[in-house]
GUNU-511121 format. One record per residue (C-alpha): residue number from 1; z, y, x. Coordinates in Angstrom, 2 decimals. Example, Ala and Ser with C-alpha at 12.3 -4.5 7.8 and 13.67 -1.06 7.14 Angstrom:
<sites>
1|7.80|-4.50|12.30
2|7.14|-1.06|13.67
</sites>
This chain:
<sites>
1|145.69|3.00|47.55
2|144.57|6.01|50.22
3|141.14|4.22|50.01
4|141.18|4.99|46.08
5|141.50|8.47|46.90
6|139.52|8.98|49.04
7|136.66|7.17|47.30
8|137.54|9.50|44.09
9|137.75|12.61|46.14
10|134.74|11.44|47.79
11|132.99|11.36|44.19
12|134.33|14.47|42.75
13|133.00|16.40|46.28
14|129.35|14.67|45.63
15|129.30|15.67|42.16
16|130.37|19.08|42.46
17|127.76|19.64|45.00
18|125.50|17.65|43.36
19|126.12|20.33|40.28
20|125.80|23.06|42.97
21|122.64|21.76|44.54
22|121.09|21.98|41.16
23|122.62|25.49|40.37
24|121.03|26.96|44.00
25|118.21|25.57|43.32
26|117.32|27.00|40.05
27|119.56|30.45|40.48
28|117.03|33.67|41.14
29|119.73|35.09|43.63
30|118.58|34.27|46.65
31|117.63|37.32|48.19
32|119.05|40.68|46.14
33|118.16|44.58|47.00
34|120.44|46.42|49.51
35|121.21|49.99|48.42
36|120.90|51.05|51.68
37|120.11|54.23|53.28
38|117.88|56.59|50.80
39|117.40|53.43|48.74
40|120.32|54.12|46.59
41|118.94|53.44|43.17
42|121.58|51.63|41.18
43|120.40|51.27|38.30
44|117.72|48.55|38.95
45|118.67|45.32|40.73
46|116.25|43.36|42.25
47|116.18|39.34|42.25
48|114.42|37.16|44.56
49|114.68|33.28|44.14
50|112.41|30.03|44.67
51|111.45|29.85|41.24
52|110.88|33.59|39.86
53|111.60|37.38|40.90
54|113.76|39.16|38.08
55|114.87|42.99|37.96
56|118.17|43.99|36.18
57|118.46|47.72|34.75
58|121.99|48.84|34.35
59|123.41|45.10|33.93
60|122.45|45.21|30.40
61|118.72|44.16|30.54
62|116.99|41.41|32.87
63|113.19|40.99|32.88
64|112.19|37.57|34.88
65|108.76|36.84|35.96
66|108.04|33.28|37.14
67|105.45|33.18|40.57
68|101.90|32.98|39.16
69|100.20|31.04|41.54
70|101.93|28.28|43.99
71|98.91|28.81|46.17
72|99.87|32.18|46.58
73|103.67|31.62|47.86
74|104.26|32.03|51.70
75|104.51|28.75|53.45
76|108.45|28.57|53.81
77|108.57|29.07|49.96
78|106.74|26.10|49.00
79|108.90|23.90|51.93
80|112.08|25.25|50.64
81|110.88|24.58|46.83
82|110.76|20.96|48.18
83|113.41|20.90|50.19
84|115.31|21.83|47.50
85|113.79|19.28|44.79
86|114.33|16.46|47.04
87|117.99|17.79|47.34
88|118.55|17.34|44.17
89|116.97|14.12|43.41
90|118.39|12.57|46.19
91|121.81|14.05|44.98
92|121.53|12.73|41.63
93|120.80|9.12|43.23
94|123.49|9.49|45.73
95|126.18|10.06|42.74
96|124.81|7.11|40.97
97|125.10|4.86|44.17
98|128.58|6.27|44.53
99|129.91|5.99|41.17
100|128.47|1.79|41.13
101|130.09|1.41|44.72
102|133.69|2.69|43.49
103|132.98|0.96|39.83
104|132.75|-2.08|41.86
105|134.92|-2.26|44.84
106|137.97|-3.59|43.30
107|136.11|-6.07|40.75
108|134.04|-7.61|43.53
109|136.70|-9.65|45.91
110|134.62|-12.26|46.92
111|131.94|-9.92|48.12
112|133.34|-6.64|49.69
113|130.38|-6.92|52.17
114|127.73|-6.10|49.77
115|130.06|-3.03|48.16
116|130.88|-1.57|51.64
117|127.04|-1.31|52.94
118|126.50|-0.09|49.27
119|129.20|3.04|50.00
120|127.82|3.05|52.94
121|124.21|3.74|51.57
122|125.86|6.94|49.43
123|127.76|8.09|52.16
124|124.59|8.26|54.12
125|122.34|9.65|50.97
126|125.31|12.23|50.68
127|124.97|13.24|54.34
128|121.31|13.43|54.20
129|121.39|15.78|50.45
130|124.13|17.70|52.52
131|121.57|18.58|55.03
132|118.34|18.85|53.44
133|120.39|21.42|51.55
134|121.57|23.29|54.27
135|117.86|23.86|55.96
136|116.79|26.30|53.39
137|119.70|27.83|52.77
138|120.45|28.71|56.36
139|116.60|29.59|57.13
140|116.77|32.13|54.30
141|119.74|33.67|55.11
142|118.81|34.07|58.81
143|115.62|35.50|57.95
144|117.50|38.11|55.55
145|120.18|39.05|58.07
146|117.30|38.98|60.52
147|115.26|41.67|58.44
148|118.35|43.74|57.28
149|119.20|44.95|61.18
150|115.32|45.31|61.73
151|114.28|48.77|62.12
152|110.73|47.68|61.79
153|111.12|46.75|58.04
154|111.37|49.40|55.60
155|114.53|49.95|53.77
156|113.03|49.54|50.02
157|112.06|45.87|51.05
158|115.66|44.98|52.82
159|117.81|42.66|51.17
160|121.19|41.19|51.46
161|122.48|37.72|50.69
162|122.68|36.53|47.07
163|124.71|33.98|45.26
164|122.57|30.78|44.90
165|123.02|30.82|49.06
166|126.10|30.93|49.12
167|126.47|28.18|46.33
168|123.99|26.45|48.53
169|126.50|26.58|51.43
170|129.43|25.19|49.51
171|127.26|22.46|48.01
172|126.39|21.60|51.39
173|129.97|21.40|52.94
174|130.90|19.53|49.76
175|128.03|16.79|49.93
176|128.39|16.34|53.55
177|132.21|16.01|53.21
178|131.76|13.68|50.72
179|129.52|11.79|52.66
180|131.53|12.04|55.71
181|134.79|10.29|53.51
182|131.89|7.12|51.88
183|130.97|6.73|55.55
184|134.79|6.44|56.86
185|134.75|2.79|54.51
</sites>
């Protein structure tokens, strides 16, 4: 019965981060303004993500521009693009193998062998989504923090965290938890 549980905890955890890993990954929030210093203009928001740059005015209206060129993205941007793709294709695949390995562990008596290295193969995918997740994540949010306390960079170019990395961080702990529980089997 606790291995039931787990196994459906285990599956809820991958699929929320699976859901999350596909929210970061499309969200423009990664890095926002700081109002900061004389930058204290409120009124305009500005949105950096993987996919797009957009600038709110007063909450009411949101212009989005999508990068023209990939050629013309800085080198961590295209990685983290991939990084990110990868994430998510290798989360959706990872669900899959872990919803056929619970499907299937209590039909298949005669063969529990084949259904534990199966498990075993989405608690492993899980671990490696979990990670591959929490590369770009991390690297952009040390290279904000990094930049905020610079005195070097000036304070109209200074941003703070936004919400797709922090959705990236849960999405990680999630996916790696849930791999940590298919890997316990």
């Amino acid at each position: 019965m606790a291995c039931c549980v787990l196994q459906i905890t285990g599956l809820i955890f991958g699929g929320v981060g699976m859901v999350g890993t596909l929210a970061a990954t499309a969200m423009p929030q990664w890095r926002v303004s700081a109002y900061i210093g004389g930058n204290i203009v409120v009124f305009e928001s500005i949105w950096e993500g993987l996919w797009m740059d957009c600038i709110s005015q007063l909450g009411i209206r949101l212009q989005c521009k999508f990068y023209d060129s990939v050629l013309a993205l800085p080198p961590p941007l295209e990685a983290f693009r991939a990084l990110m793709c990868f994430a998510v294709v290798l989360s959706i695949i990872s669900f899959l193998m872990a919803i056929v390995g619970v499907k299937y562990t209590h039909r298949a008596k005669e063969d529990p062998q084949g259904i534990s290295i199966f498990i075993l193969a989405a608690g492993v995918a899980f671990l490696l989504t979990g990670i591959l997740v929490l590369i770009p994540v991390s690297w952009t949010g040390g290279s904000i923090i990094r930049d905020f306390y610079d005195p070097k960079v000036p304070t109209s170019l200074k941003r703070e965290l936004g919400a797709a990395l922090y959705v990236g961080w849960v999405s990680a702990a999630l996916l790696i938890a849930a791999g940590a529980m298919y890997c316990s089997f």
